[in-house]
Structures are given as C-alpha cells and as structure tokens.
C-alpha positions in Angstrom: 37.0 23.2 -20.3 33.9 23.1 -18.1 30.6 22.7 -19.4 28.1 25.1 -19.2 25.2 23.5 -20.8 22.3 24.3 -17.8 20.8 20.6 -16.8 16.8 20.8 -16.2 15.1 18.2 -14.9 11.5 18.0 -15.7 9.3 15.8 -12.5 5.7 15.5 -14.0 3.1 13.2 -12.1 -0.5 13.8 -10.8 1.1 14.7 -7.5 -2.3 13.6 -6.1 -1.7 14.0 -3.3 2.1 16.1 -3.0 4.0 13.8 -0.5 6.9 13.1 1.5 8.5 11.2 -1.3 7.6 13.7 -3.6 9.7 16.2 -1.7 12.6 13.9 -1.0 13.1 13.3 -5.2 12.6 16.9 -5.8 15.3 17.6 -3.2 17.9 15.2 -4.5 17.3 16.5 -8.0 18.1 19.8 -6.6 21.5 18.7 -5.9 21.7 17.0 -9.0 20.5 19.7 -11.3 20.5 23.7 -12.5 16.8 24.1 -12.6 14.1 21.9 -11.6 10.7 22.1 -13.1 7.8 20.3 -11.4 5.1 19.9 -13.6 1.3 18.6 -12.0 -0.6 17.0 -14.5 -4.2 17.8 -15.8 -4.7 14.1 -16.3 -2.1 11.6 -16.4 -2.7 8.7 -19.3 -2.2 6.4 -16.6 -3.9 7.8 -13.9 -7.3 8.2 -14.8 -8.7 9.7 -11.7 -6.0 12.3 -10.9 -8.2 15.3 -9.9 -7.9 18.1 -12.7 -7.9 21.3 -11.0 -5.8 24.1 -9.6 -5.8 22.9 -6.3 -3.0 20.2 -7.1 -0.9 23.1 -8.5 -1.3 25.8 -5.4 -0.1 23.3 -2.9 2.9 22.0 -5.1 3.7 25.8 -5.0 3.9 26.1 -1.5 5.5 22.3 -1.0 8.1 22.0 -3.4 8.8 25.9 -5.1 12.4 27.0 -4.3 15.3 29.1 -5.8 15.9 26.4 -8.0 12.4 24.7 -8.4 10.1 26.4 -10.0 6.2 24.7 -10.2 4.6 24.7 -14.0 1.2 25.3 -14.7 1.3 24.6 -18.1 -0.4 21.3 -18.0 -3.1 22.3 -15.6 -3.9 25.2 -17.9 -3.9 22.8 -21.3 -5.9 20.9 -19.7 -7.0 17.0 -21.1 -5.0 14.0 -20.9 -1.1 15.1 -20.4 1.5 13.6 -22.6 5.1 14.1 -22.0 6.0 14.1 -25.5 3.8 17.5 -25.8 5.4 18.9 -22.8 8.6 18.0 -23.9 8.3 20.1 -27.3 6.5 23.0 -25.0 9.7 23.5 -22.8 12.7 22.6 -25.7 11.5 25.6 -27.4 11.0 27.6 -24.6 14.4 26.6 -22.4 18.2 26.8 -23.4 19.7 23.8 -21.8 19.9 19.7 -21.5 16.3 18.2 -20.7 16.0 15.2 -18.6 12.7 13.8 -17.8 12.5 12.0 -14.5 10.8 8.6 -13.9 10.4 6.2 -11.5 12.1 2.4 -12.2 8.6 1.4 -12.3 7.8 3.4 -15.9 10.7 1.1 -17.6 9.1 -2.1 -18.8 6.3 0.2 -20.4 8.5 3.5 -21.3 8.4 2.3 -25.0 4.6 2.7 -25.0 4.8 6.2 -24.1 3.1 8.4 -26.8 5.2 9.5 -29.8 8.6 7.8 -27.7 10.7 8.0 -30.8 10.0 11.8 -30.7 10.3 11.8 -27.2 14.0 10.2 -27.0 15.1 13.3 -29.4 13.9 15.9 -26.8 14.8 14.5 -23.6 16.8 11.9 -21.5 15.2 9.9 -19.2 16.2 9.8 -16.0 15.5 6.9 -13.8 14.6 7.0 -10.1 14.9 4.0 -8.2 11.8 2.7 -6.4 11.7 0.7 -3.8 10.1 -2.9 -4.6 10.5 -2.1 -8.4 13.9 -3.8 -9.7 15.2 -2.1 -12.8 14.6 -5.0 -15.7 18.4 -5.1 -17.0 16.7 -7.0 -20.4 14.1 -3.6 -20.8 17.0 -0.6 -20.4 18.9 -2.5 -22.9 16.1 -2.8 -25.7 15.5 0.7 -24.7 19.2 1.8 -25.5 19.0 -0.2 -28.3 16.4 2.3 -29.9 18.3 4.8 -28.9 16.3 5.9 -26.2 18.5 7.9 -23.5 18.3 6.6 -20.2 20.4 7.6 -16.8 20.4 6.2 -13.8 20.0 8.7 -10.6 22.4 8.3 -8.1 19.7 8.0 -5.5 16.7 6.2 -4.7 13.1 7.6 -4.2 11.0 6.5 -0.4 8.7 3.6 -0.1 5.6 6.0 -0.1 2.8 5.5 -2.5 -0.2 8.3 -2.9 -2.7 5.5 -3.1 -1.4 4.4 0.0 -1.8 8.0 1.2 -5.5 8.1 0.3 -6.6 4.8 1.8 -4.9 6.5 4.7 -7.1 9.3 4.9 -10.0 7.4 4.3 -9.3 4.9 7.1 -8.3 8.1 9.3 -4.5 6.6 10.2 -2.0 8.7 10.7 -0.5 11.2 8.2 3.0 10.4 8.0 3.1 11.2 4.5 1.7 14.2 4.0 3.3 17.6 4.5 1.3 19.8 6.9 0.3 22.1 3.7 -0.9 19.3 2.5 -2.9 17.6 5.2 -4.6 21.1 6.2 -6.2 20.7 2.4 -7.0 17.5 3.2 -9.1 18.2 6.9 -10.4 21.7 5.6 -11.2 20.9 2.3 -11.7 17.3 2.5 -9.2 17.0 -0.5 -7.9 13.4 -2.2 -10.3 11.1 0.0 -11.9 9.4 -3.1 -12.5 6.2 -0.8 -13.6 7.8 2.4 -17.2 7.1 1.6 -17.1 3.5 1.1 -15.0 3.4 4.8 -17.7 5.5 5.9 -19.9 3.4 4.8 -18.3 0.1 7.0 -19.1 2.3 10.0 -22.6 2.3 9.0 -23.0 -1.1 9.1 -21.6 -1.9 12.2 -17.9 -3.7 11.8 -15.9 -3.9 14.5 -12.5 -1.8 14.7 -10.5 -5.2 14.4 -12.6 -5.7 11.3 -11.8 -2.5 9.8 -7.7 -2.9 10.6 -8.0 -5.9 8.8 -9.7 -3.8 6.1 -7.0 -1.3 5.3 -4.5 -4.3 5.6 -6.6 -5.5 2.4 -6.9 -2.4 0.7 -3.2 -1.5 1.2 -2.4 -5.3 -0.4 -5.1 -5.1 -2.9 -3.4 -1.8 -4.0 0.2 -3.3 -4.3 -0.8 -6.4 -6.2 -2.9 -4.5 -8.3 0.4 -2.5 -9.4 2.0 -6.2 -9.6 -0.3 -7.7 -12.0 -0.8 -4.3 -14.2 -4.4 -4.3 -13.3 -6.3 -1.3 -11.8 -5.4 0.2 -8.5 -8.5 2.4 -8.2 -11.1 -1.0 -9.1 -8.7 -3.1 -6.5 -8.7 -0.6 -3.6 -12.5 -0.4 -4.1 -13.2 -4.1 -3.7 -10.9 -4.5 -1.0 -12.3 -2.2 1.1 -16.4 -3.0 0.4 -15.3 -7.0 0.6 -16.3 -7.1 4.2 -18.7 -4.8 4.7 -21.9 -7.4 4.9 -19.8 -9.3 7.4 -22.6 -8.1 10.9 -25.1 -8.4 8.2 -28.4 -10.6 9.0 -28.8 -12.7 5.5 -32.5 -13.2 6.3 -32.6 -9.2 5.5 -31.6 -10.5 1.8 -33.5 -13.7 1.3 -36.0 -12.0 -0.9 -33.4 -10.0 -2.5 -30.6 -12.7 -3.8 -30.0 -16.2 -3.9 -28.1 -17.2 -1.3 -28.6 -21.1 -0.7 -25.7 -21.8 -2.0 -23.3 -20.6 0.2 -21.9 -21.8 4.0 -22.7 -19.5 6.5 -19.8 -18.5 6.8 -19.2 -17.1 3.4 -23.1 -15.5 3.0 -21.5 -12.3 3.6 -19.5 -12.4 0.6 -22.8 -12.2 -1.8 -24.3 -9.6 0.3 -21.7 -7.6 0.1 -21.6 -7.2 -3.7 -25.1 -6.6 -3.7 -24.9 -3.7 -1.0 -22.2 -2.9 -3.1 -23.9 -2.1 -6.7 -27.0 -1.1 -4.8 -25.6 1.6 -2.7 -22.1 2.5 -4.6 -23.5 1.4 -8.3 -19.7 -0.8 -8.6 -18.9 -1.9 -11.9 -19.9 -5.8 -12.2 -16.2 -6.8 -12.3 -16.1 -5.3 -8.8 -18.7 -7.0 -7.5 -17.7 -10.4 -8.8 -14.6 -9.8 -7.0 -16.3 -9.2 -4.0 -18.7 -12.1 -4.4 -15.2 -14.5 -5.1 -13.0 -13.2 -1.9 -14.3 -15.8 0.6 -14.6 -19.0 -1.2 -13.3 -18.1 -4.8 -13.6 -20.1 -8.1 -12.8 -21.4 -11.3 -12.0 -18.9 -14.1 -11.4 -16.0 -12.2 -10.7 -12.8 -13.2 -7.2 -10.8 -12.5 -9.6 -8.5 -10.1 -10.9 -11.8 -8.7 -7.6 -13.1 -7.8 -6.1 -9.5 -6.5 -9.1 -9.2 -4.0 -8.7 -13.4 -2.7 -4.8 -12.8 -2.0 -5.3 -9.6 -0.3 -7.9 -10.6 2.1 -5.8 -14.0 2.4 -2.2 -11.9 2.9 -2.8 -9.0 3.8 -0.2 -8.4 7.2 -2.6 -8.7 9.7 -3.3 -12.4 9.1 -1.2 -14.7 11.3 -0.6 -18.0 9.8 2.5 -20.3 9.4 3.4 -19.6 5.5 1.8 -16.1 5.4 5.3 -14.8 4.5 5.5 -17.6 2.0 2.4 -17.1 0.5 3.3 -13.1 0.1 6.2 -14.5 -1.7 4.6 -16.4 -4.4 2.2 -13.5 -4.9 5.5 -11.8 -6.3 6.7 -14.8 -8.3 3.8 -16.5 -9.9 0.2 -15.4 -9.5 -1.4 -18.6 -10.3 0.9 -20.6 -7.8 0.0 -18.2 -5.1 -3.6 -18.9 -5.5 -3.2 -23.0 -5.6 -1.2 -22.5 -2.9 -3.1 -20.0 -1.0 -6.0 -22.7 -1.6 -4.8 -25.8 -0.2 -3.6 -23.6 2.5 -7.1 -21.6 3.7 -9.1 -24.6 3.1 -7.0 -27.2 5.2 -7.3 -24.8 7.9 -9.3 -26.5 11.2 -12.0 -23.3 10.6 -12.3 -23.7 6.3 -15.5 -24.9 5.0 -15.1 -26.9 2.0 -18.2 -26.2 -0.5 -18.8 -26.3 -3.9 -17.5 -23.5 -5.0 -14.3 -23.2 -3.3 -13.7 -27.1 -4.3 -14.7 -26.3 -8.1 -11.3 -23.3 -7.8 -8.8 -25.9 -5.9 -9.0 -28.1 -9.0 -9.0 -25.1 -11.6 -5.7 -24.4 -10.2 -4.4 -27.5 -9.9 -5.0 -27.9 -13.2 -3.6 -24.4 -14.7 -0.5 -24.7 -12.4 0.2 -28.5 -13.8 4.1 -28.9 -14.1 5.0 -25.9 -12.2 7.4 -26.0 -9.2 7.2 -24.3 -6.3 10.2 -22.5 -5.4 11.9 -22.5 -1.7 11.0 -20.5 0.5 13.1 -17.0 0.9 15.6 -16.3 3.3 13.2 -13.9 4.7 10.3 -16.5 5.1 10.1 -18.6 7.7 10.4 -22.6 6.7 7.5 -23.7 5.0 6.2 -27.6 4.0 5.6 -27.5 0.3 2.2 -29.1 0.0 1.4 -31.8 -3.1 -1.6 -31.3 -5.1 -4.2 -34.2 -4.0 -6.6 -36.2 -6.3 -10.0 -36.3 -5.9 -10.3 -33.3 -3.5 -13.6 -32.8 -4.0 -14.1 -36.3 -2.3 -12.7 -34.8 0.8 -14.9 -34.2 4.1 -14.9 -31.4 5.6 -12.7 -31.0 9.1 -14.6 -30.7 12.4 -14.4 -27.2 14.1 -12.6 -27.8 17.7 -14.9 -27.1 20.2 -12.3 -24.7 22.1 -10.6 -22.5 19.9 -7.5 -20.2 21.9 -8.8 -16.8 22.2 -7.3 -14.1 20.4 -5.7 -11.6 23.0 -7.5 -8.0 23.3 -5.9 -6.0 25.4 -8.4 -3.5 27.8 -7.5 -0.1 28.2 -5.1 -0.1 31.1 -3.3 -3.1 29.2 -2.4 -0.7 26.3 -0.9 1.5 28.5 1.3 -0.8 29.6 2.1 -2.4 26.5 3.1 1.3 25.3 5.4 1.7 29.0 6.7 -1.2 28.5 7.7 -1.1 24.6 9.3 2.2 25.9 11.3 0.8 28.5 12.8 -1.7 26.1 13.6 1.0 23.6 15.3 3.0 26.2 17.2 0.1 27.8 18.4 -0.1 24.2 19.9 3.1 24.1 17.0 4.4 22.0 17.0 8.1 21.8 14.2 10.5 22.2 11.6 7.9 23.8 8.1 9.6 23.4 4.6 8.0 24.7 1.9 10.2 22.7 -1.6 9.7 23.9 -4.2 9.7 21.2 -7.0 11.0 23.0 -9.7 10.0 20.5 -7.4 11.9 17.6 -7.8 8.7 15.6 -9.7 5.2 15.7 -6.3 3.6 14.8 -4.7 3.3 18.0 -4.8 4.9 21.8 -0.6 5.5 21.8 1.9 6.1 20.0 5.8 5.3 21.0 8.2 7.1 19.3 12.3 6.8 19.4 15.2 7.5 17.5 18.3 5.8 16.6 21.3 6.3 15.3 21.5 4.4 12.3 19.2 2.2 10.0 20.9 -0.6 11.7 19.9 0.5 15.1 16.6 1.2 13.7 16.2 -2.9 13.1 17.9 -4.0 15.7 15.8 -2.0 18.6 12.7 -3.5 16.3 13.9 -7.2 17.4 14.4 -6.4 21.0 11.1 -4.8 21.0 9.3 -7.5 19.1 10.3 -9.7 21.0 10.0 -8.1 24.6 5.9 -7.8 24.1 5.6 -11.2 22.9 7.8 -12.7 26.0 5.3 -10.2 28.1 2.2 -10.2 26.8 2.2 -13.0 23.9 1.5 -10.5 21.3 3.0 -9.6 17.7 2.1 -6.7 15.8 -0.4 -7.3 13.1 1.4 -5.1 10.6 5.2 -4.3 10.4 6.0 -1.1 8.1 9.5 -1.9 7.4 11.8 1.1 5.7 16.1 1.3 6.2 14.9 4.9 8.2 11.8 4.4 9.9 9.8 1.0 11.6 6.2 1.5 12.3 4.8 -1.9 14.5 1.3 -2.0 14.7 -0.5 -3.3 17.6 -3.4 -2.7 17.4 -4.0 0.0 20.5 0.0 0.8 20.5 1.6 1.8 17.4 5.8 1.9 17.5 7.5 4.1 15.4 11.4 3.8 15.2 13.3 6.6 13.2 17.0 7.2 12.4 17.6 10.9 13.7 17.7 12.6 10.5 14.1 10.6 9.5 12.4 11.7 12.8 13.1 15.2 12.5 11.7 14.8 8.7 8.6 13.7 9.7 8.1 15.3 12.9 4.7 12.9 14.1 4.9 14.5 17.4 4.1 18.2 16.2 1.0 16.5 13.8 -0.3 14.8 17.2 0.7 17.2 19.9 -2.2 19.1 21.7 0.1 20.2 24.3 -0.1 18.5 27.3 -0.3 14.7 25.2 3.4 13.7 25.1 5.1 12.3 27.8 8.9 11.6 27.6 10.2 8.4 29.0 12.5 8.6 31.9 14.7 5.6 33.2 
C-alpha cells in the first residue's frame, strides 16, 4: 500500500545573501519532497549579524518560490532571535504531513545544543545536507541516534559556496559568481549585504597597491574559513584580515607621537599602525586589534583570533612557498602545530627578521606542541622536510638579506592579453568547448580578462586545468595565485587573467558571460 503521508521539508537560514547554493539544495529537495518551505530568519542564534528586515524575504520570493516551494514569512514577522524548535511547533500544528528540517553536515557536532532539542527531535527529522569540507562525524550522528534524535542523510550534496565568501566578494568588487542576478541587482542598487565594503574602501584610501589588496581578500577568504575551523567568529576574523594590511604605505614617523613603536623592525611597524588606524577610524573591538598588532611577528599567549589572523596572512593561496600546501594542511589537523610550524617556516625565510617578539612566540610553541608529531605530508601536498625544533633559538642571528632578490613577474598590459590568447589556445587545443576571451573594460579591479570554456565532464574540467597550468608557466613562468577548485567549475587566478573552466551543465548555471557582457566585450576563440 503506498504511502500518502505528504513529506515537507523545512530550509531555514539567514539566506544573507540568497545564493547559488542556496538554489541548488532547494532544487534537490524539490525532487526529494511534496512541499518545500523556505523559511528566512529574523535572526539566526548563530548568526548574529544576519540583517533583520523584509528585504531578505522579497528576494527569496522571487529566487527560490515555485509550485512546490513556497517562501515563509513567519520568522521575519516574529521577529527576535529565531529558534527552530518555535518554528517547528508553528508549522506541526498548522501542516498535515512528515516534517523534516534540513541542515547542513556542519550543524552536527553542535545539533544537541540546539534550543529545546529533546522537543525538537519529537517534531521533526533532521535532514542532513552534505557540505563540502565538512565530514559527517560518524561518533556525533551516533550519540545523536542514541537520544533518539532522527537524523537522514540526503542523497545529495550542497556547493562549495559560502555567503561570507559572497560578501567579502562584493566588498572586494570580484566577480559575482554566486549571486543570482535578482540578487546582485539588490546588491549594486541598494548596496545590500556589503557589511565589509567600508573597511576595503578604506585600503583604497590609503594607498595599497592592487597586488596588495589580492593578497588581502586571499586573507580575508582564509581568515573566514579558519574561523569556521576553530569555532571562533567569522564576522571578528573577516574584519581583521582585511584591516591587517592597511598601514602597510604608511609613513611611521606620522605615528611617532601617537604610539610606541620602538620596538618593532621596520618591517613589521605596519602591523601596530594598523590596529591603531583601526580602533581609531573603525572603533574595532580590542581583540581585533591585538590580532592585527600579532599578524606580522606574532607572540606568546595568543589568542584563537590571534592565531586565525597569523595563518591567514601566512596561507592564504596567494603566498608561494615550498610547504604552503603543507602548512594549509596542519591548519586542518592541529592549530598549534600549524603555528610552530608556520614559525620556523616564515622566520627561516632569507627576508624574516628575527626580533623579540616573534622569538618570545617560536619558543611558546615549541613549548605547547612538546611531544607532538608532525604528520606526513598529504597526497595532495607536495614533499615537505619536517623541521626539528632547535634550542636556544633566541641565540640565533638574524640571516643577511641577498642583495639581488628575483623579481616577481608583472605582466604589462599587452602581456595579459597574451596570456589570456594563449590560455585560450591551450584550452581549445584541448578540445575545450565554448572558448570565450571577455574583456573587462574597467568592470572590476580584479582582473582585465576573463577566459571561459566548457568541458564535458568534471574530469575534463581538471585535466584542461593541468594543461593550462602548465602551458603559462612553460611560457611565461607564471602560476596562478589562487586556484578555486570545485568537481564542476575551476577558476585560476592570475592576477590580470582569470580562467574559468565549467562542465556544460555548470556553465549554463552560472552564465558569467551574460553578468559581464556589454555587447561588443566577448570574443570567441577560433583555431
């Protein structure tokens, strides 16, 4: 006998901002489901800065309503701090049917902190979306079970897109490849979810350098996924990481009569400067400006904040040094490794400056990290030498700086241009699909071009990435400061050229050359 119990499944979140992932849950649950019921938050308990106004709750209307989704206002109405539980006792007495309540893998290791859970288990089962780079803790769903807390797994997984990501984005001006046009138009008109735009703004202002502010983002984006790591906040991290640079053009003699900056190499005064720009101009929290203060050199008895800010600047993708992938891999497996690590690393570098402070921190972690093992390097990470703490490293003298240093190359104008023809040509030779050059105009300070192809497969998808990779570095001796890396769709950054590589299905999702296009921009590439 068939069933007829109607399945709803419930998708709360701050949706701030509504995003391409958003839409590609919603439509899986679709097929998954009788009903959906997408339901924006007033304020989430966990995200404390989710804007609490109707605007969130128009443009899920228009992104996600269908003939089986239909868009609640009922916690945008309530208003205050939403709770699932109290949502969950709205819609049972409301709605005939099975309620499931959708999370991501990420909400299992603290589901059974959820308000009122043992009421909540009775009312709903929880159904788990997979998220990329968060493993579903085998140990947790069986303690959950074992309270009797219902839990299914979706037959799907959710996209590697993160709204934080989306609004450092926006801030930073890159291109919206999240964000559905609805969405975007709110975002240009209304100036909508750009809670950090002022503090990039505010780099501009004081004068660093493009390079400087790529490197920038590449912090903030790492700040912002270590932050989610080590349970600490996103919003404070993404804050710090983006003001840690911003005294870097700075004169120090502007500030001698303002803080006390003796005690710090050259090199490193812009570290101080900045936190007190900083609190002065942005009135941060102290923890923030502590972190800021700590990125360059570090210390001993450092915060969680501290430590998220030092291995973002120090791994963010942009940096290009031997163990960087190793050194991104400890930040996953022990925090206080990665730093000892990171440590040794940055200050036996030919450019490091040993000083008090950043000696006083080596130590501190050699001490804390006393027994531990490193573990070998992933099969993803290149070889690395496992360095041995040293004794008495604060006897140590500092290296000499080589007089000549290889310059870093910057292409000119008419070499990005060719680096884009080029990257082209090797895509089409390739059998890419679709080869696109999209001129930039001045649209955005992030690059000049964009190349755009399409593949058949995800597999193609990686493999045209190698060729191409290695094609510009055989040319030009070039790699891309930042690889984007999802199973549909390869962004490579370089700087004035960014690659995008799509399966078919993931090109036509997206569309970037209808959000670029100003009609006469987009040259297709021709054998």
């Amino acid at each position: 006998m068939k069933n007829n119990i109607t399945k709803i499944a419930i998708f709360g979140g701050s949706f701030n901002p509504p995003h391409y992932g958003h839409v590609d849950i919603v439509k899986n649950l679709e097929k998954n489901f009788d009903r959906v019921i997408v339901m924006p938050s007033y304020i989430s308990p966990f995200k404390q800065d989710s804007q609490g106004d109707t605007a969130r709750y128009t443009l899920c209307k228009k992104v996600f309503a269908s003939q089986k989704t239909e868009v609640s206002r009922y916690e945008i109405a309530k208003k205050g701090v939403s709770y699932s539980v109290d949502t969950a006792a709205y819609l049972a007495k409301r709605i005939e049917g099975q309620l499931y309540w959708v999370i991501g893998s990420e909400e299992i290791n603290r589901l059974d902190c959820w308000r009122d859970i043992d009421k909540l288990k009775t009312l709903v089962t929880f159904y788990v979306v997979k998220r990329p780079n968060y493993k579903i803790d085998e140990n947790a769903l069986k303690a959950l079970k074992k309270r009797k807390i219902k839990i299914k797994l979706a037959p799907f997984s959710g996209l590697d897109i993160s709204s934080t990501e989306t609004k450092i984005d926006i801030a930073f001006g890159r291109p919206n490849k999240y964000l559905p046009s609805v969405v975007y138009d709110a975002v240009v008109k209304k100036g909508m979810f750009n809670p950090y735009g002022k503090y990039v703004q505010a780099l501009y202002r004081y004068g660093l350098t493009s390079k400087r502010i790529r490197h920038t983002h590449g912090t903030a984006v790492r700040g912002m996924e270590l932050a989610k790591m080590y349970g600490a906040s996103v919003n404070d991290a993404v804050i710090a990481c983006i003001l840690h640079d911003i005294a870097k053009t700075e004169n120090p003699n502007k500030y001698a009569d303002k803080i006390d900056i003796s005690e710090y190499p050259q090199d490193t005064v812009h570290a101080p400067i900045g936190a007190y720009i900083a609190q002065q101009e942005f009135g941060v929290s102290d923890e923030i400006a502590q972190a800021i203060r700590l990125h360059s050199m570090a210390d001993a008895d450092m915060t969680v904040l501290d430590e998220i800010v030092y291995l973002a600047d120090k791994t963010e993708r942009g940096r290009a040094y031997k163990t960087l992938d190793y050194v991104r891999y400890l930040c996953e497996v022990d925090r206080e490794l990665a730093m000892q690590y990171a440590l040794n690393e940055i200050n036996s570098l030919e450019w490091a400056e040993h000083n008090e402070f950043s000696l006083r921190a080596i130590n501190y972690y050699e001490h804390i990290c006393h027994g531990k093992e490193y573990p070998a390097a992933p099969e993803y990470a290149p070889a690395v030498e496992i360095p041995l703490p040293e004794a008495n490293v604060e006897h140590e003298q500092p290296q000499q700086k080589p007089e000549n240093r290889k310059k870093e190359f910057v292409p000119s104008g008419d070499e990005i241009k060719d680096i884009a023809t080029v990257a082209a040509g090797e895509l089409s030779l390739h059998k890419a699909r679709n080869v696109d050059i999209v001129s930039l105009n001045g649209k955005t300070i992030v690059a000049d071009y964009f190349v755009i192809a399409s593949a058949s497969s995800s597999t193609a998808v990686k493999a045209l990435m190698g060729y191409v990779e290695d094609k510009l570095t055989k040319q030009f001796g070039i790699n891309p400061t930042k690889r984007d890396i999802n199973t549909e769709w390869i962004a490579l950054d370089y700087g004035g050229v960014i690659i995008h590589i799509f399966t078919d299905k993931m090109r036509e999702f997206y569309n970037i050359e209808r959000l670029w296009s100003d009609g006469n921009n987009i040259e297709r590439y021709e054998d």
